[in-house]
C-alpha positions in Angstrom: -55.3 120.2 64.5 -51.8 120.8 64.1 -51.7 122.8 67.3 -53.6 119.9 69.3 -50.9 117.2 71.4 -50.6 114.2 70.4 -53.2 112.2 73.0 -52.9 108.4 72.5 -51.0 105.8 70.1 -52.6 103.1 68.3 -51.7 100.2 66.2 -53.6 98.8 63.1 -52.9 95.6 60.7 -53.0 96.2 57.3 -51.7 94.5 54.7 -49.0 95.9 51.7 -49.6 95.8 48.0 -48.5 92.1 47.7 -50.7 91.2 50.9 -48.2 90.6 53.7 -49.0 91.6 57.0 -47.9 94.7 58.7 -48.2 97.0 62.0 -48.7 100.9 61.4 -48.6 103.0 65.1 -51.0 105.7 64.7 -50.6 109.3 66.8 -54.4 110.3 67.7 -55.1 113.6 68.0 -58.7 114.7 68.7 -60.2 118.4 69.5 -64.2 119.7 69.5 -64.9 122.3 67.5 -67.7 125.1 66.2 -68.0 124.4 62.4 -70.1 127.4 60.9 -72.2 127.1 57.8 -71.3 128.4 54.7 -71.8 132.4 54.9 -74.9 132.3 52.6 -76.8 129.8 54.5 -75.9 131.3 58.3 -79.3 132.6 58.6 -80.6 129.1 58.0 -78.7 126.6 59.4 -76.4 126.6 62.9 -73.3 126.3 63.5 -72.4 122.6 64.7 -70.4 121.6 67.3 -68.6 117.9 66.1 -65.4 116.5 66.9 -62.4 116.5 64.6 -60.5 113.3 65.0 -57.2 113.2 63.7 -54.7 109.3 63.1 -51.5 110.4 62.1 -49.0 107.5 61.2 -45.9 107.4 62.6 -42.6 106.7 60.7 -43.9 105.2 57.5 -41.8 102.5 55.7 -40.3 103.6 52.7 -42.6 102.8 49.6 -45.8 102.9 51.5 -47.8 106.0 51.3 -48.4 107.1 54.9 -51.3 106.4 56.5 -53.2 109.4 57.4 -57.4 109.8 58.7 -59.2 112.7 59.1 -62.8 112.0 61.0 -65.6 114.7 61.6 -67.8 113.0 63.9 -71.7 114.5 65.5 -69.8 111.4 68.5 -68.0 112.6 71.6 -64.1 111.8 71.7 -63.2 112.4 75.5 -60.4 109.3 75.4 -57.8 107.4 73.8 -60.6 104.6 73.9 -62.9 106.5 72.4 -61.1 107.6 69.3 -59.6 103.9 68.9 -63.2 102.7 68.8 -64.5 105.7 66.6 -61.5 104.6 64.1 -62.3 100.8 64.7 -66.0 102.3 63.1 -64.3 103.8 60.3 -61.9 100.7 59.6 -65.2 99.1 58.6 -65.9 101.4 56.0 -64.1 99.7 53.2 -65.6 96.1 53.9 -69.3 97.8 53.7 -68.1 99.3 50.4 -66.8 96.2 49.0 -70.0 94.4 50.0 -71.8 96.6 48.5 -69.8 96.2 45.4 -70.2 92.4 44.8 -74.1 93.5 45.7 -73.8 96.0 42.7 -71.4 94.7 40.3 -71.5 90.8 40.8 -75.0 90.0 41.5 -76.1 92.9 39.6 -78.8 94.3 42.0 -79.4 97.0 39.9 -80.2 95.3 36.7 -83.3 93.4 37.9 -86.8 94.2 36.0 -89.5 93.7 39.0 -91.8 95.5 39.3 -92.7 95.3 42.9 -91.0 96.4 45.8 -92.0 92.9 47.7 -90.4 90.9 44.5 -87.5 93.2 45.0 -87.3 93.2 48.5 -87.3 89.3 47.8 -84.7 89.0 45.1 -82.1 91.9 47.1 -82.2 89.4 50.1 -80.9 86.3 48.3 -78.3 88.6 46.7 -77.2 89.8 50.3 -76.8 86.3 51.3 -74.7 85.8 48.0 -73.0 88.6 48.7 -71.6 87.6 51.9 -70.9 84.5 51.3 -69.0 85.8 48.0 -66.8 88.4 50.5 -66.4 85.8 53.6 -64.4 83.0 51.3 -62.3 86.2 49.9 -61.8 87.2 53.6 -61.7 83.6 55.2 -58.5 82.6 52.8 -56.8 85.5 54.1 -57.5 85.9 58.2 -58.4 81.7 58.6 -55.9 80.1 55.8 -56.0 76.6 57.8 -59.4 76.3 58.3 -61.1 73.3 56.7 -61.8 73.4 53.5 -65.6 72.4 54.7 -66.0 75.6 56.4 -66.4 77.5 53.3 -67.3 75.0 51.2 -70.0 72.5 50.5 -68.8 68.2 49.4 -69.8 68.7 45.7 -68.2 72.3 45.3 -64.7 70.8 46.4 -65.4 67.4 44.7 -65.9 69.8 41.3 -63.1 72.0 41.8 -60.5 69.2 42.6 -61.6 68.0 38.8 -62.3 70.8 37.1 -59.1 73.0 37.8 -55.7 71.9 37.8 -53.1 73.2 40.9 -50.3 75.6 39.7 -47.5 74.1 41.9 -47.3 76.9 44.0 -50.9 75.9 44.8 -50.7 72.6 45.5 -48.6 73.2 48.8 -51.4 75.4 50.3 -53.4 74.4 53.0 -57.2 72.8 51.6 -59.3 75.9 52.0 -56.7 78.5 50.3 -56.5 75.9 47.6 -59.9 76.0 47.1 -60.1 79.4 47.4 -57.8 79.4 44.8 -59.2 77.1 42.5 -62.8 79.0 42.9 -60.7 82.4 41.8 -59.0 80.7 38.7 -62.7 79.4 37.7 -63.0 83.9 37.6 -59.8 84.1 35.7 -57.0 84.3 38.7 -53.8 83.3 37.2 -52.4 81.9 40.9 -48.7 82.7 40.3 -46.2 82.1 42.7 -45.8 85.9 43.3 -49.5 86.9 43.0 -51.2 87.9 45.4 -54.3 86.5 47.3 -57.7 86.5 44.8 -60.0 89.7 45.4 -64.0 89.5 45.4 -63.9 90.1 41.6 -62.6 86.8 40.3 -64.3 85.3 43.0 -68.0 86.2 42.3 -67.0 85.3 38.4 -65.4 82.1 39.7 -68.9 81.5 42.0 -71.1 82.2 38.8 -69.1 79.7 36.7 -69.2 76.7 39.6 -72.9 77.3 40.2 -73.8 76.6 36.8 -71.2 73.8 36.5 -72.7 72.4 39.6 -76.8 72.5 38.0 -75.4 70.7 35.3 -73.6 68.1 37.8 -76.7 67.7 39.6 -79.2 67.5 36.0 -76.7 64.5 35.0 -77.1 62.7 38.1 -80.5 63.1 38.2 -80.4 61.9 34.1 -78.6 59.1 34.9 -80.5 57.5 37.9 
């Protein structure tokens, strides 16, 4: 791949270890090519013809590991649009993951007891719901910061936060729905310092698990007291 030209630029966001916003340019590079099967299992398998697709980054900022993709695809890459779109596919990869993550770790998929697959067909399809929700407030702080606060966000879960947790003052001048946001992280254990940076989807599913039991008990007293 060193040997192939360099056949289109393009530019991601990303964002740095403290969660500002940058632009990377990205040299593409993409070639076919005949991979052969290992030499003990040529008289089994084929060889394959795939597409190597290679996104260099381009003069890296100083402290920042460079950014740097390598892509075997079964997909034709015949154009600068193609490759864009083919790395657009693999850009996706780490949201899946992290889904997958608050799917594993936070709801704790993996731990139910049923014993059927309909009950667990049932139970995996609330946690997916969960799930996203979970991973859209984390992303929504982040990409929508001055959205309303009702976007994300039912009446009694901001009428709870507002009295449950106290704004740092570096919080209090956010706009409503990172405050909340915030507020649901510090619920998980998010210390909101002036310098920190924006919660991840582990303080918020502890944060969610805490307000959803605060809020049963909310509702139980109202219910108690007429």
């Amino acid at each position: 791949m060193q040997q192939v030209q360099v056949k289109g630029l393009h530019r991601v966001e990303l964002r740095d270890a403290k969660g500002r916003l940058m632009t990377a340019t990205l040299e593409l590079r993409y070639q076919p090519m005949t991979v052969l099967p290992p030499i003990g299992k040529q008289n089994r398998y084929p060889a394959r013809q795939l597409t190597v697709l290679h996104a260099h980054e381009r003069d890296p900022p100083p402290g920042r590991a460079r950014i740097e993709w390598k892509l075997i695809t079964i997909l034709p890459v015949r154009s600068r649009a193609e490759a864009i779109e083919k790395l657009d596919w693999y850009a996706m990869r780490w949201k899946i993951e992290t889904f997958h993550k608050i799917l594993k770790s936070g709801c704790k998929a993996e731990e139910s007891r049923l014993r059927t697959a309909d009950r667990l067909t049932n139970l995996i399809a609330i946690f997916c719901i969960l799930s996203w929700r979970i991973f859209w407030i984390t992303m929504l702080g982040r990409s929508a910061p001055q959205a309303g606060a009702e976007l994300a966000f039912t009446h009694t879960e901001i009428e709870l936060l507002e009295h449950i947790v106290h704004d740092t003052p570096h919080n209090a001048q956010a706009p409503p729905l990172v405050r909340n946001v915030i507020r649901l992280a510090q619920l998980g254990g998010y210390l909101a310092r002036a310098n920190e940076p924006l919660p991840g989807n582990t303080v918020m599913w502890r944060g969610m698990r805490r307000l959803t039991d605060i809020q049963i008990g909310y509702e139980l007293a109202l219910k108690r007291s007429g």
